[in-house]
N, C-alpha and C positions, 0 to 999 in steps of 0.2 A: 769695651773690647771690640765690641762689633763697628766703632768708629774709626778705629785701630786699622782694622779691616778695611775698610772705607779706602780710608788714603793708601794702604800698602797696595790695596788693587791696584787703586787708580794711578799710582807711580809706576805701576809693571805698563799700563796701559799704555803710557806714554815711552817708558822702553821697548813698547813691542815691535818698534820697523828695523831694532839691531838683532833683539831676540827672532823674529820670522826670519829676516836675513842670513842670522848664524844659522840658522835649524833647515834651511832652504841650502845650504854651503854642505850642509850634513846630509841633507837628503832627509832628511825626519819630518817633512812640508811638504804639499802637492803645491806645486810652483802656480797652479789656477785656484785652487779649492780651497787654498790656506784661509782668504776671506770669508767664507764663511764663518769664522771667528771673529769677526769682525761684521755680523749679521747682514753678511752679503751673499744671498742664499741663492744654491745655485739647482734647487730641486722647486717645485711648486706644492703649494696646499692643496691639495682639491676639497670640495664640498664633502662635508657630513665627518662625522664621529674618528676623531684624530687619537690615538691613543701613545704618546713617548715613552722609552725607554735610553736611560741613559747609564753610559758603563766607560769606566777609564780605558782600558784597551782588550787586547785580544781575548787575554783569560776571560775577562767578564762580559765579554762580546758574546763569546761560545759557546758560553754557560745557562745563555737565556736563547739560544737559538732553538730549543726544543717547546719553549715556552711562546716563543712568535712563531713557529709553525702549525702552533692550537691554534693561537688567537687570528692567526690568517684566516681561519675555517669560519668564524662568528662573522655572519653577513650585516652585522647592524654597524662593524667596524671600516670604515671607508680607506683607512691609512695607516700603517704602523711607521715612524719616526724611529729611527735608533741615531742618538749622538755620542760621538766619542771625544778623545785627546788627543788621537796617538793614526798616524798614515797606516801602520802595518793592519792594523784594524779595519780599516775602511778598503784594506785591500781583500782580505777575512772574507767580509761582505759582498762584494762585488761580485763573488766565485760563486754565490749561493745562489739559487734561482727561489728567491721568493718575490712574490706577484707585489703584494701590498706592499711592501715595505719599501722605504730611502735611507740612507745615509745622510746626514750632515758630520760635519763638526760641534763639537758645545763650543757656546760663545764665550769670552773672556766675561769673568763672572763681576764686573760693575753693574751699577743698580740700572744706568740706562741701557744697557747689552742686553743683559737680562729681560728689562720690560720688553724690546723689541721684539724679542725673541719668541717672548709667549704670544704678544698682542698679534703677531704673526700665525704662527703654528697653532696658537690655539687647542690646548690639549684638554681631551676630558678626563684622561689620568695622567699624570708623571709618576713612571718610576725610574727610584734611583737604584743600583745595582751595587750588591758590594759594602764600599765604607767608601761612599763617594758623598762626600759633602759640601757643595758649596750655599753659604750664608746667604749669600744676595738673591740666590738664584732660587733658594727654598723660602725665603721669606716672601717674595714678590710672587710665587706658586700659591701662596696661602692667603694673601692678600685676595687674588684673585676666588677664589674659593678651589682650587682646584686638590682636588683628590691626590695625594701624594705618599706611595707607598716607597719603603725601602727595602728589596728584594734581594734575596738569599744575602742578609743582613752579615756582614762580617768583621767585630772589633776584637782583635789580639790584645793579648794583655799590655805589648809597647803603645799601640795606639791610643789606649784607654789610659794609659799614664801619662800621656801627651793631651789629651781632652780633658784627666783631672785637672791641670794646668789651670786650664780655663771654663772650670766648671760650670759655673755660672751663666755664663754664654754659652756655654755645649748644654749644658739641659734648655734653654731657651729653644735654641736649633733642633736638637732631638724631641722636643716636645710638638714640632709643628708636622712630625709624621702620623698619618693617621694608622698606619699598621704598618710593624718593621715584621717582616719572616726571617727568622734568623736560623741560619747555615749550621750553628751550633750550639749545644748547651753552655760554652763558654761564652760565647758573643750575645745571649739570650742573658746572662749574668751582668754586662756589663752594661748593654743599652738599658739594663733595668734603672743600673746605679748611673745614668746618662739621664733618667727623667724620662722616656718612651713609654706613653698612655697604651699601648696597648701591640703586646709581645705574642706573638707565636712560630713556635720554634716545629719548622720545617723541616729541616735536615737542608746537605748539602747540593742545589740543583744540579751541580757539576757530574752527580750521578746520575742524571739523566740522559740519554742520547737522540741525537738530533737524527731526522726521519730524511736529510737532505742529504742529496748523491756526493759522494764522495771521490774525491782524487784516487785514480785507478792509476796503478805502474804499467807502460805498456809490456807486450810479453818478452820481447829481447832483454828488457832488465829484470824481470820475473824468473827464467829461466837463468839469467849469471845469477840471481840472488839462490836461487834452486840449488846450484854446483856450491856453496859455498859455505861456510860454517859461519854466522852471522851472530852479532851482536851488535844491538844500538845505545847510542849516548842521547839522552834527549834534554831539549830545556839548556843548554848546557850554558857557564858563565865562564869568564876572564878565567885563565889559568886551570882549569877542568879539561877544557880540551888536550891541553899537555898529557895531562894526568892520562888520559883513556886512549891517546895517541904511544903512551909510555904500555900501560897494557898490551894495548896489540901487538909490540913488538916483542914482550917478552911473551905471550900467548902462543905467538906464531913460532916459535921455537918447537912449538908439540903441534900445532894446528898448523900447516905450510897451507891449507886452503881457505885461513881466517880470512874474515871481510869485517870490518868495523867502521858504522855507520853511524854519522856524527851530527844531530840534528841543533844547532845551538838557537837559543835565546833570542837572539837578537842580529840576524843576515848582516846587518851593515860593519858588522866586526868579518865579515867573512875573509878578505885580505891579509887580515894579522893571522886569522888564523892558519890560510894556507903558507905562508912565511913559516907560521912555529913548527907546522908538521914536517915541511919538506927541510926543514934542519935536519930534524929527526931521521934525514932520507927514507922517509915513508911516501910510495906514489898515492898522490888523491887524487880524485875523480869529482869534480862539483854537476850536483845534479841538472845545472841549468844549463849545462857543457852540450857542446853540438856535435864532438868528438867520441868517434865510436868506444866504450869504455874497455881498457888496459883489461886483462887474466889478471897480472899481476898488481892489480890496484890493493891498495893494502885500506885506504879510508876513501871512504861515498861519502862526500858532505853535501849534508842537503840546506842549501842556499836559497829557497823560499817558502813563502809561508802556506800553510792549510794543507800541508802533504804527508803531516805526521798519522795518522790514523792508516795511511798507506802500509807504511812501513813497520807500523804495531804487528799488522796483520800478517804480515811473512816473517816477524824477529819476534820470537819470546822471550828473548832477553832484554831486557831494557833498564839502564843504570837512569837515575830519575837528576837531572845536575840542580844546582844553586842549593846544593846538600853541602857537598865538602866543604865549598867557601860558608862564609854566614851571611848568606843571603837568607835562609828559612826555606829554602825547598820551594821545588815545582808539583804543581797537583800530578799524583800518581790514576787517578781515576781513570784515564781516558784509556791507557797502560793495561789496567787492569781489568778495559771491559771485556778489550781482546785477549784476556789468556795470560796477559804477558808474564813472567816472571821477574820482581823490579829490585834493584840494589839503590841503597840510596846513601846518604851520607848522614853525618851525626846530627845538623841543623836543620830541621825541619820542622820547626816551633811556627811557622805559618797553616802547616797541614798537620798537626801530630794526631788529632783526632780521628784524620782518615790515615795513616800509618798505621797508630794502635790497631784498626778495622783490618787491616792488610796482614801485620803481625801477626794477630790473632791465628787468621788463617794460612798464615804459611807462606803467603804470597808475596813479601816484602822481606830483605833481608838490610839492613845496616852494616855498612863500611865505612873504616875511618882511612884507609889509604888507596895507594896502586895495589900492595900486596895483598888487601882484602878482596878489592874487588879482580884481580886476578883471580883468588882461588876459587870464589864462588863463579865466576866466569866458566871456569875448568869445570867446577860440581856439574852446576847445568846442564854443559854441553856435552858431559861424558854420560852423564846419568837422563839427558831430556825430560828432566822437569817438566812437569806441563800445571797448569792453576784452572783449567777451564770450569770447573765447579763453578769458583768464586764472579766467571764472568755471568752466569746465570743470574749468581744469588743479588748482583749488583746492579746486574740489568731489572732485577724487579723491585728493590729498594727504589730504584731509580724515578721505575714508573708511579710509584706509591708518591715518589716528593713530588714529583713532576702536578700531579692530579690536585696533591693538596693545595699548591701553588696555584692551579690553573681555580680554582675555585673561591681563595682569598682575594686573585684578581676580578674575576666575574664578580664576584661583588660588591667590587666599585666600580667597575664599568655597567653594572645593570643599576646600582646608585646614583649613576649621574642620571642616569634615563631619567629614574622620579624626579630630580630637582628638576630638570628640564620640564618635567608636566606638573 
């Protein structure tokens, strides 16, 4: 299987000058940076103790940024490396003022990408983040001897049905971690039946929060959000937007002051979507606009990334999207540090364990249509729900994973120290 592997790599490697092309056409590419996938590295090493973290995109970008703001503080660490997949990510990054740290790209996972990569960088741990696996890249990590953890570990029960496939080569792979922290008692079940030597189940780092300054609204939009009856869409996917574009307009029937604020998924859809709403003859306002914003705007779309934590903080209301479609849901955590009150939709088989947590407390409600998430729209904002309990109780869950994490790592970063003497 793993030879299998082999050649399906190496065929993409040789499609990659149409593949960077198409995705460079798309804007999904930094037109200079993209080679670093191609271990054309545009950051330097410096001397002493390199420690990597690697994470497919944003979510898992984010997730570990409270976990690299300890490991900044550890003076014996010279460099923190973080490698992604994804440009929106490496844009995440950029906005963050951390000292130690760089950005790469991950290299296309062949065996010779791979060695350069390490023989380069030189890391005294690799972690991976997530349910990010690549073969070539974890086997040549082990080779070398190097320490390699899989952090806030995540296998859904589709995933694990697609690695039974090829079990035999997935407990091969899974077996070459030396400690997986796993996100959940579900995912702690599966990496077991995956052959992973040595399990401990952390909880999810996503409930942690990052000690780094945050995107602030200036006060002229502070103040229109002030005047205004507000509700945000966040995370949102293909065909969602309609949905909570269709809301507002029957909302505003009883609210003539509503403002509904539309933060989607993914920016580079942002064109279809101001198309679909102005059918609608709904005015939107895109936040990256240089245009002093309309009274009568009816949707704020917010058109770049790392500004939602903004906009938590003035909306407690917040519908959580890639719920209605089946996509499996957007993580509600960050939602819910701030207070928010969250609506979500039936599909949420990616996060249901932090749902159940939300349910529980009241803080999460499930909708299956416009009509649903209308009337709890209405409850809310006639009644001013507020959740701020649960942001406490979250915020210290948070610090609990955050520490247990930060101490599984110090353990093979103060590991390596021995082998080295």
């Amino acid at each position: 299987m793993f030879l299998i592997y082999r050649i399906v790599i190496n065929l993409i490697l040789f499609a990659s000058p149409i593949i960077i092309l198409f995705r460079l056409f798309k804007k999904k590419e930094d037109p200079v940076r993209f080679k670093e996938k191609f271990c054309f590295f545009s950051k330097k090493k410096i001397k002493g103790k390199l420690i990597w973290l690697h994470g497919a995109s944003v979510g898992e970008i984010l997730s570990v940024i409270p976990t690299i703001e300890q490991l900044e503080k550890n003076k014996k660490i010279s460099q923190i490396l973080i490698t992604s997949n994804t440009l929106s990510s490496s844009k995440i990054l950029s906005n963050l003022k951390l000292k130690k740290t760089i950005h790469q790209f991950f290299p296309i996972d062949t065996n010779y990408h791979t060695k350069k990569f390490l023989d380069y960088w030189k890391p005294s741990v690799a972690i991976f983040i997530d349910s990010e696996i690549w073969p070539n890249m974890i086997t040549n990590i082990k080779k070398k001897n190097i320490s390699l953890i899989l952090l806030n570990a995540r296998i859904t029960k589709k995933s694990f049905k697609m690695w039974k496939i090829f079990i035999s080569s997935a407990k091969k792979i899974f077996q070459k971690f030396d400690i997986c922290l796993s996100a959940s008692m579900e995912s702690k079940k599966y990496l077991k039946l995956l052959g992973v030597k040595k399990i401990k189940y952390v909880g999810n780092l996503k409930f942690s929060q990052t000690e780094n300054n945050e995107y602030k609204l200036n006060n002229n939009l502070k103040k229109f959000f002030i005047s205004k009856k507000i509700w945000c869409a966040a995370s949102t996917h293909n065909g969602e937007e309609k949905i909570c574009a269709l809301t507002h307009k029957k909302l505003k029937e009883k609210y003539k002051d509503l403002l509904t604020i539309i933060i989607p998924r993914h920016i580079d859809r942002t064109k279809n979507i101001i198309d679909e709403i102005e059918k609608l003859n709904l005015k939107i306002h895109t936040h990256d606009s240089k245009n002093k914003i309309d009274k009568d705007t009816d949707i704020y779309l917010v058109n770049s990334y790392g500004k939602t934590k903004a906009f938590f903080k003035i909306c407690k209301t917040v519908f959580l999207g890639g719920s209605i479609i089946k996509h499996g849901g957007q993580n509600p955590l960050e939602a819910a540090r701030y207070g928010c009150q969250i609506l979500h939709g039936p599909n949420i088989w990616n996060f249901y364990e932090i749902y159940n947590l939300l349910n529980e407390h009241g803080v999460s409600n499930k909708v299956k249509n416009s009509n649903q998430i209308i009337y709890n729209i209405n409850k809310i904002l006639k009644n001013k729900t507020s959740s701020h309990n649960i942001k406490y109780k979250i915020q210290n869950l948070g610090n609990k994973i955050l520490n247990s994490t930060l101490k599984e790592v110090n353990f093979f970063i103060k590991k390596n120290d021995i082998k080295k003497t």
